[in-house]
TORKOL-4160 file (C-alpha; in steps of 0.2 Angstrom, whole numbers, padded with zeros to 4 digits, m for minus):
299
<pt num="1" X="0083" Y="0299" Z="1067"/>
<pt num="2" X="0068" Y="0297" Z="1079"/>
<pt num="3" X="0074" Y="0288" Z="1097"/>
<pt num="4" X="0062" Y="0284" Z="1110"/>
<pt num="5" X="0074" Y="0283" Z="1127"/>
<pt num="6" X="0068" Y="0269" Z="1139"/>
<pt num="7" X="0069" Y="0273" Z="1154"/>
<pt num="8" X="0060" Y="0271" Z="1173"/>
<pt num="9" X="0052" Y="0257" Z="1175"/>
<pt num="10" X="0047" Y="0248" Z="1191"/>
<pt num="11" X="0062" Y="0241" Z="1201"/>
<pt num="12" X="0072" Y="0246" Z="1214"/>
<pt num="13" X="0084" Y="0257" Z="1203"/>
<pt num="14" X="0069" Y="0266" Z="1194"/>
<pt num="15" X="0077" Y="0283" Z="1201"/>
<pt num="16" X="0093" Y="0276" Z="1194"/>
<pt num="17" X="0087" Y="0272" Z="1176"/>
<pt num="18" X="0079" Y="0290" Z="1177"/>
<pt num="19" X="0097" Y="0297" Z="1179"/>
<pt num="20" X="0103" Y="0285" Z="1164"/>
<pt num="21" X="0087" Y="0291" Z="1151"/>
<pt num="22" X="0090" Y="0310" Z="1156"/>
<pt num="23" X="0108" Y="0308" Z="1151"/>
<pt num="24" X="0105" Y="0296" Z="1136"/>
<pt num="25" X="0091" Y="0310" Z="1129"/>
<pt num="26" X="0104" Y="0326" Z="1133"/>
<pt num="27" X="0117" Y="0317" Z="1123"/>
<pt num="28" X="0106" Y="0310" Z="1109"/>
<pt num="29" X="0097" Y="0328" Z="1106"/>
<pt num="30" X="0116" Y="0335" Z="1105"/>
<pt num="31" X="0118" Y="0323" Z="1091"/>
<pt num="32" X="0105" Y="0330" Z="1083"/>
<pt num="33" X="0093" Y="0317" Z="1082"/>
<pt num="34" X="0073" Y="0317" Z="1089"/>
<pt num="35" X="0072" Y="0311" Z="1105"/>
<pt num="36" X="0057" Y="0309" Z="1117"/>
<pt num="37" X="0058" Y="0298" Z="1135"/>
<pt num="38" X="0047" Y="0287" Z="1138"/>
<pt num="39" X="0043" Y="0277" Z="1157"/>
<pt num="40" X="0041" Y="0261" Z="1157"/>
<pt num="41" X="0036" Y="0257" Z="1173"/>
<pt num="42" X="0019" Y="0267" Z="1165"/>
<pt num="43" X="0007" Y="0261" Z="1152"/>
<pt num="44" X="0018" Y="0268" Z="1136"/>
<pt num="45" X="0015" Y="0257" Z="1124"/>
<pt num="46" X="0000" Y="0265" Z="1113"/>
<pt num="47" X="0011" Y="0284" Z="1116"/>
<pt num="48" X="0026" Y="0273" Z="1108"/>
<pt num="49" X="0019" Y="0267" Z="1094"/>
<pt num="50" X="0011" Y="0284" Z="1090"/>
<pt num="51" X="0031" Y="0292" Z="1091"/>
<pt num="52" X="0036" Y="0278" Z="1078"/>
<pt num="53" X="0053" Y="0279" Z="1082"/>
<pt num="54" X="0068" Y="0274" Z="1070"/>
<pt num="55" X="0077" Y="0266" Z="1090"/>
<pt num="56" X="0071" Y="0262" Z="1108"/>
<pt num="57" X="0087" Y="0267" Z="1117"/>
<pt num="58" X="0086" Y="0256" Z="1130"/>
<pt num="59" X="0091" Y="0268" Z="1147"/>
<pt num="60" X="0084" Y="0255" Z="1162"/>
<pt num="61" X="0091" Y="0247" Z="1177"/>
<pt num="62" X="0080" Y="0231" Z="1183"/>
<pt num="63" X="0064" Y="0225" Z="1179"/>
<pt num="64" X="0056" Y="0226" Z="1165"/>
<pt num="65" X="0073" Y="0233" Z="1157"/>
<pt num="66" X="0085" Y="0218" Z="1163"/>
<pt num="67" X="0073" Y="0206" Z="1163"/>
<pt num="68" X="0069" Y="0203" Z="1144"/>
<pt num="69" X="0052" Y="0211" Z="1145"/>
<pt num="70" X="0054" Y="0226" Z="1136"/>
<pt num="71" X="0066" Y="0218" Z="1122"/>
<pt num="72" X="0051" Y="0206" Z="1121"/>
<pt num="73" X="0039" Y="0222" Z="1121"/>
<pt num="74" X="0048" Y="0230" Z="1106"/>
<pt num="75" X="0051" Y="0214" Z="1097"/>
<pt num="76" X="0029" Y="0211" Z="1094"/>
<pt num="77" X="0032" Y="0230" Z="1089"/>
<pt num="78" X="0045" Y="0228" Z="1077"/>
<pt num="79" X="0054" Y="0244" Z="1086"/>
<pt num="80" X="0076" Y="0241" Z="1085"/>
<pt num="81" X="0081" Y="0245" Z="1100"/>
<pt num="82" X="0099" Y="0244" Z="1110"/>
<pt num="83" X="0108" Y="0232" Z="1121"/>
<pt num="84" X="0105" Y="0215" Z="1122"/>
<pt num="85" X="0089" Y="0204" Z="1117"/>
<pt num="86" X="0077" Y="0196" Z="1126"/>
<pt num="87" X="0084" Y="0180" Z="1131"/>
<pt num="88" X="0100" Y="0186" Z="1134"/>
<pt num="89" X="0092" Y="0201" Z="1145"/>
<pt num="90" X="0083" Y="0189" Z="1156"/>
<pt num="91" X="0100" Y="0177" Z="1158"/>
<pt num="92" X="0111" Y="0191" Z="1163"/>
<pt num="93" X="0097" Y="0195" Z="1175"/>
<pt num="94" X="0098" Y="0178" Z="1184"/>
<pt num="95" X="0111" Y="0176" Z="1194"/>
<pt num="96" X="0110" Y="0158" Z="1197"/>
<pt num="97" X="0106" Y="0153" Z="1178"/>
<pt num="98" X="0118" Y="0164" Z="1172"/>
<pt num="99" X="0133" Y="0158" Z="1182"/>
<pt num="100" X="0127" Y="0140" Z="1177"/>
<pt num="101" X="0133" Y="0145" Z="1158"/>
<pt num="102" X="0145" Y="0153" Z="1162"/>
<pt num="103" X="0153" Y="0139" Z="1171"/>
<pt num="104" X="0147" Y="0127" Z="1159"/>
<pt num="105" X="0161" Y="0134" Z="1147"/>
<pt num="106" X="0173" Y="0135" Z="1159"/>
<pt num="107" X="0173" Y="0153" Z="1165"/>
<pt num="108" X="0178" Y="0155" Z="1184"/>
<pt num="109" X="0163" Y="0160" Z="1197"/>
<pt num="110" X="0161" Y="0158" Z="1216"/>
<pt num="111" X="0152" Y="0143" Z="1221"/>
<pt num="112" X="0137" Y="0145" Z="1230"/>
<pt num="113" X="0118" Y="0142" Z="1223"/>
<pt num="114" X="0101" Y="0148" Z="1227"/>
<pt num="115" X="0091" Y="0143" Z="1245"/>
<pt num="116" X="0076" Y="0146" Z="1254"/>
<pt num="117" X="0074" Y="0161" Z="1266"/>
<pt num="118" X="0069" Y="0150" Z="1281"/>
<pt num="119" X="0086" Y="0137" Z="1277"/>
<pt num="120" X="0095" Y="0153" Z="1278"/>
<pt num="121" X="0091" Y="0159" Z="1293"/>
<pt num="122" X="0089" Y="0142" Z="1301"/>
<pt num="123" X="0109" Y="0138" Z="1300"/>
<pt num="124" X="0124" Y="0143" Z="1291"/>
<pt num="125" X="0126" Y="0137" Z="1272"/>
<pt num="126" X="0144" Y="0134" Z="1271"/>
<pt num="127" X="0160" Y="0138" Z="1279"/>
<pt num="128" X="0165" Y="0158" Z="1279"/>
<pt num="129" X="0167" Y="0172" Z="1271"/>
<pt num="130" X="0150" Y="0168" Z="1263"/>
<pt num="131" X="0138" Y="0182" Z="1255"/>
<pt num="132" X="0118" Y="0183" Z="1255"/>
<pt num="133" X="0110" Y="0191" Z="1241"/>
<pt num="134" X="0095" Y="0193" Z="1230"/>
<pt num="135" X="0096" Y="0183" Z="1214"/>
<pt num="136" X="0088" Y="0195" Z="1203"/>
<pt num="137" X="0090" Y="0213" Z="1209"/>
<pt num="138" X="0108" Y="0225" Z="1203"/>
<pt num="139" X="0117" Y="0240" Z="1212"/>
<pt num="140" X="0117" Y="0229" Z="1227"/>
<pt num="141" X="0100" Y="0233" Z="1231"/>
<pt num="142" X="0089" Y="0221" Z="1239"/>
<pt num="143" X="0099" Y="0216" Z="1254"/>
<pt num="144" X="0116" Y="0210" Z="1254"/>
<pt num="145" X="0124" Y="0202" Z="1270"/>
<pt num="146" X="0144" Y="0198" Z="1271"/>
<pt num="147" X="0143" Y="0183" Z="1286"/>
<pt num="148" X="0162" Y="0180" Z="1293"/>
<pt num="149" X="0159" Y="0173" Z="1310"/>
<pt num="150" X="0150" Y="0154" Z="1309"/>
<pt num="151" X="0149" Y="0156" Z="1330"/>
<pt num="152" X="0137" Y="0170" Z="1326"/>
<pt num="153" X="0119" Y="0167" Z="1322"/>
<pt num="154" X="0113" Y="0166" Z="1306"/>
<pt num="155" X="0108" Y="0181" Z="1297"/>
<pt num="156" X="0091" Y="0187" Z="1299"/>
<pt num="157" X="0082" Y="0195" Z="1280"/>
<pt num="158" X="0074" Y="0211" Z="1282"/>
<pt num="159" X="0069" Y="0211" Z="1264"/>
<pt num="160" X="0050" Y="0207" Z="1262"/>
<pt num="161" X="0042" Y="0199" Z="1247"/>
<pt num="162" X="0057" Y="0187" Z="1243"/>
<pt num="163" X="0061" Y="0169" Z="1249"/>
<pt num="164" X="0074" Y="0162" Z="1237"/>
<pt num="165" X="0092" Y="0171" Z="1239"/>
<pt num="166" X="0108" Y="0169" Z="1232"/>
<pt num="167" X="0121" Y="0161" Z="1243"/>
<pt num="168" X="0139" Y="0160" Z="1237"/>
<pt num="169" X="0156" Y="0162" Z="1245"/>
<pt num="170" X="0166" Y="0180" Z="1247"/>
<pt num="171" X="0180" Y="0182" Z="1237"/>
<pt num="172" X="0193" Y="0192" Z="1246"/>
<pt num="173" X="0202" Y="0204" Z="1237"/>
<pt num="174" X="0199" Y="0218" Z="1226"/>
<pt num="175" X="0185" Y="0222" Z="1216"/>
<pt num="176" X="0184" Y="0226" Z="1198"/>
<pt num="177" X="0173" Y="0229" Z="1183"/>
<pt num="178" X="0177" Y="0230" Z="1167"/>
<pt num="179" X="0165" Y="0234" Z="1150"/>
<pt num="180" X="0163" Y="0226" Z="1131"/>
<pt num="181" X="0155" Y="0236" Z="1118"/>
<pt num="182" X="0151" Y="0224" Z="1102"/>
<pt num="183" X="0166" Y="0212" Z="1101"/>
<pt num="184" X="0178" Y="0224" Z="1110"/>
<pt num="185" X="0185" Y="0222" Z="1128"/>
<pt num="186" X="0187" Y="0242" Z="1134"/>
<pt num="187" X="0195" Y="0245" Z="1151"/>
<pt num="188" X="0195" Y="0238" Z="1168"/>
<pt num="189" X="0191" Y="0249" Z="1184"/>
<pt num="190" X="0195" Y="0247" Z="1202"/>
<pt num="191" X="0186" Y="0251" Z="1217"/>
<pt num="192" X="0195" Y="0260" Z="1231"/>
<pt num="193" X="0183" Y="0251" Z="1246"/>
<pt num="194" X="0188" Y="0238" Z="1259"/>
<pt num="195" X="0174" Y="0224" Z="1261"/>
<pt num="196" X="0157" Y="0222" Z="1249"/>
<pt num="197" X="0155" Y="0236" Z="1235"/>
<pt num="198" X="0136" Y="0240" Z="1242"/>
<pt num="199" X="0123" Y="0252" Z="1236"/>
<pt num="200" X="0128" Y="0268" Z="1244"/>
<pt num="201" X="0146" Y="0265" Z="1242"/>
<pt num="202" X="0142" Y="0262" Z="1223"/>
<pt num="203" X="0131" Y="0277" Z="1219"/>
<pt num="204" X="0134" Y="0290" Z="1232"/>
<pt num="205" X="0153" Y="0288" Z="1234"/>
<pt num="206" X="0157" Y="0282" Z="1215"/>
<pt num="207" X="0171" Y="0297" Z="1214"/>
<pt num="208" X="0182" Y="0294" Z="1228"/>
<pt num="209" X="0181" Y="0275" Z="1226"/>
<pt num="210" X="0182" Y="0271" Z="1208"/>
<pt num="211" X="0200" Y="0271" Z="1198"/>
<pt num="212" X="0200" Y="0269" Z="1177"/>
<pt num="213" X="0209" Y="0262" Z="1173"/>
<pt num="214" X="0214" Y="0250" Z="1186"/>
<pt num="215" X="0231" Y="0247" Z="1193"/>
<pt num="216" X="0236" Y="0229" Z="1189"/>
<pt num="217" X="0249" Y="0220" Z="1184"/>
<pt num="218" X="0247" Y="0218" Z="1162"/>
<pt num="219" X="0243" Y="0199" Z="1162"/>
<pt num="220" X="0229" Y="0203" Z="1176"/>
<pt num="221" X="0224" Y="0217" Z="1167"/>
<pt num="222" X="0222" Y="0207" Z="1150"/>
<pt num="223" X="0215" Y="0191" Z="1157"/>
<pt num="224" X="0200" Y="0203" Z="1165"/>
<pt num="225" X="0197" Y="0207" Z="1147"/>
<pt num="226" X="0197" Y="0191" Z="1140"/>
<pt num="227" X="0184" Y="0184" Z="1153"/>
<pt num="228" X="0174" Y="0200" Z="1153"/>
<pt num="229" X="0173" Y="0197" Z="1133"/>
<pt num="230" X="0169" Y="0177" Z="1134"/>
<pt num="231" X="0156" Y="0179" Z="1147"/>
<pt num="232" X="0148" Y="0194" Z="1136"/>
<pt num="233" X="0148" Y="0179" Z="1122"/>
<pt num="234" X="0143" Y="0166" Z="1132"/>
<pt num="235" X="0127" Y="0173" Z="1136"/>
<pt num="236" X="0123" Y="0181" Z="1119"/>
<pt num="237" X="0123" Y="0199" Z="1125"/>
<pt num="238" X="0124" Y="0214" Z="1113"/>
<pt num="239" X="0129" Y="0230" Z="1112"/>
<pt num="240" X="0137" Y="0237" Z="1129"/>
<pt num="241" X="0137" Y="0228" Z="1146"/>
<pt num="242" X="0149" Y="0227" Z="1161"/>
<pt num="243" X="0155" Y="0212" Z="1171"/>
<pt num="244" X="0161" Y="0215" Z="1191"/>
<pt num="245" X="0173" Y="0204" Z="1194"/>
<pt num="246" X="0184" Y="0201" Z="1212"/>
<pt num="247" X="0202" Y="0196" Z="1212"/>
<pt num="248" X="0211" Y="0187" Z="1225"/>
<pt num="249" X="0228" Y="0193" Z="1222"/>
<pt num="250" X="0237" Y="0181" Z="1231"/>
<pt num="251" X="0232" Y="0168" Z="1220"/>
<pt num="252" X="0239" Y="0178" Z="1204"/>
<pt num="253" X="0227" Y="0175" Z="1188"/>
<pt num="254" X="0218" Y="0159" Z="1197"/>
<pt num="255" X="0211" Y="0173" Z="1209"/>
<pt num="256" X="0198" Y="0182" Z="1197"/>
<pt num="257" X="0182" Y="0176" Z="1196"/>
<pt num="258" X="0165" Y="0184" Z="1189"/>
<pt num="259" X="0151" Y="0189" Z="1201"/>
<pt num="260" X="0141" Y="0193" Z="1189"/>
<pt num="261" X="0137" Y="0202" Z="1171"/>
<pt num="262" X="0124" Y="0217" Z="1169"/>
<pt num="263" X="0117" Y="0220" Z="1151"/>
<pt num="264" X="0111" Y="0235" Z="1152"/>
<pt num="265" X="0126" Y="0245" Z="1163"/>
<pt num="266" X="0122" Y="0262" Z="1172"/>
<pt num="267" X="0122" Y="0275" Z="1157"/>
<pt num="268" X="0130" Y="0291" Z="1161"/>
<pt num="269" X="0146" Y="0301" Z="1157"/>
<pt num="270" X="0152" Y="0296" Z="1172"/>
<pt num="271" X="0147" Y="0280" Z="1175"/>
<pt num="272" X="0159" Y="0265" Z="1174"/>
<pt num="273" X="0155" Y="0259" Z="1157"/>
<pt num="274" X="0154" Y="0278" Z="1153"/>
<pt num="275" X="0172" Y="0280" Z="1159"/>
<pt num="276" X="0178" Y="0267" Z="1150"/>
<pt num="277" X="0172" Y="0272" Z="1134"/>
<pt num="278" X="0182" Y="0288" Z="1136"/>
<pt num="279" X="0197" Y="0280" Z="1142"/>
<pt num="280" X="0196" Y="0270" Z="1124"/>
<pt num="281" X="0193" Y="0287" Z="1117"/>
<pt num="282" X="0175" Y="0285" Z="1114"/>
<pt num="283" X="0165" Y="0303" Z="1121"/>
<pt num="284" X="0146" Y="0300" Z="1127"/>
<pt num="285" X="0139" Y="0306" Z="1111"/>
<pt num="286" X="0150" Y="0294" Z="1102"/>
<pt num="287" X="0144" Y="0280" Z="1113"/>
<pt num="288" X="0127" Y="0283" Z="1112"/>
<pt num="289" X="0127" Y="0284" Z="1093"/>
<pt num="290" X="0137" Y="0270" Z="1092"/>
<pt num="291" X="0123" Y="0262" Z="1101"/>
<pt num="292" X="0108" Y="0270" Z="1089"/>
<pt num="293" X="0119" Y="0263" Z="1075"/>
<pt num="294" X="0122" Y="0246" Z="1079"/>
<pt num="295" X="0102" Y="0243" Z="1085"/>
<pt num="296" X="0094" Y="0229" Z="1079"/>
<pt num="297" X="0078" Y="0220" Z="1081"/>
<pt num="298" X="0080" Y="0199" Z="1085"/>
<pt num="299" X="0095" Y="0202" Z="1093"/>
């Protein structure tokens, strides 16, 4: 088959979504399909309709990846591609409407909601632990505050360009992550840190800090599942995402709760949905096929 990997873009995590597409194209080309990469944060469009491809394999972190533009791109071209479809995309994407849906069906998430830059930094939002951070932005990019002491000040956001963040409270506790391909639940991970699972920790410390599968008791383990599952149905995703999750131990099964649900996972052999797959048996060539087989256009 001919595959166009999608990859770049114009976010934050375009270096990211560079690493993904470089690894999607070595495991595709040893599958022995075509493959040619492709930037999206470049005018591609007119080079991707000359390669026809059979599949966009959809390799991108952030805007226009997670944000439904691209899936809405390939949809006016009639090109199948991977992952999940536009409206689910942009959902997933936004924290704030995302958690609505999945509340609305009963799923557990932190409470919290969305406020203005200048409320923020005029006074404290509710009673601590409480977390600040962008609405729309992944791999905890973006600025991402943990305030604990209410007799402090206020944080101060250094981000530029943004007003409206993310306000909700911390969920002590360990945090997880756990991924669903098609209708299937595959493993749960834990992470080794203390405190807020940040950028650097996440992507420059991922091998000493990252556990698969995790250690939990079996009912903790399978609940994880179950809501990683229903909030991957909830929103009408496709295909492969991953849902982070904390868990307050000391309230047993009551203690998960979802912080949020990425639709288009880091994508790498040894990344956490890449892990998982293996754990389940699943090698990255496998996966990736998997993905080219099950593409689709209106998803």
């Amino acid at each position: 088959m001919r595959i166009a990997v999608m990859t770049g873009g114009r976010s934050l995590e375009r270096d990211l979504s560079f690493c993904s597409g470089a690894e999607a194209e070595r495991a595709i080309k040893e599958l022995g399909h075509q493959c040619r990469s492709f930037d999206v944060g470049a005018d591609f469009v007119n080079d991707l309709v000359a390669y026809k491809p059979d599949v966009a394999f959809c390799a991108l972190l952030g805007a226009p990846g997670e944000t439904g533009e691209l899936q809405g791109v390939l949809e006016l071209l009639r090109i199948a591609y991977t992952h999940s479809g536009t409206l689910a995309t942009a959902l997933a994407m936004d924290k704030d409407k995302s958690k609505a849906v999945l509340r609305q069906v009963g799923l557990p998430v932190p409470k919290g909601g969305l406020v203005h830059r200048a409320d923020i930094e005029a006074r404290h939002q509710m009673g601590t632990p409480y977390v600040v951070k962008p609405n729309n932005d992944g791999s905890s990019l973006g600025g991402l505050y943990l305030i604990d002491d209410l007799t402090a000040p206020p944080p101060i956001i250094e981000e530029q360009g943004r007003d409206i963040f993310m306000v909700e409270e911390y969920i002590p506790g360990r945090e997880l992550t756990a991924s669903v391909l098609g209708d299937r639940a595959l493993a749960v991970s834990q992470f080794e840190i203390e405190g807020m699972n940040d950028y650097i920790t996440k992507y420059h410390h991922a091998a000493e800090n990252h556990t698969v599968p995790a250690q939990l008791p079996d009912k903790i383990e399978e609940r994880l599942l179950e809501l990683a599952l229903a909030g991957h149905k909830a929103l009408g995703c496709r295909g492969l995402t991953r849902t982070d999750f904390r868990w307050d131990e000391s309230r047993g099964a009551d203690g998960l709760y979802i912080l949020e649900l990425n639709s288009q996972p880091g994508f790498r052999r040894n990344s956490y949905s890449g892990l998982h797959a293996a754990h389940c048996g699943m090698g990255f060539p496998q996966l990736c096929e998997w993905m080219i087989q099950d593409a689709s256009l209106d998803r």
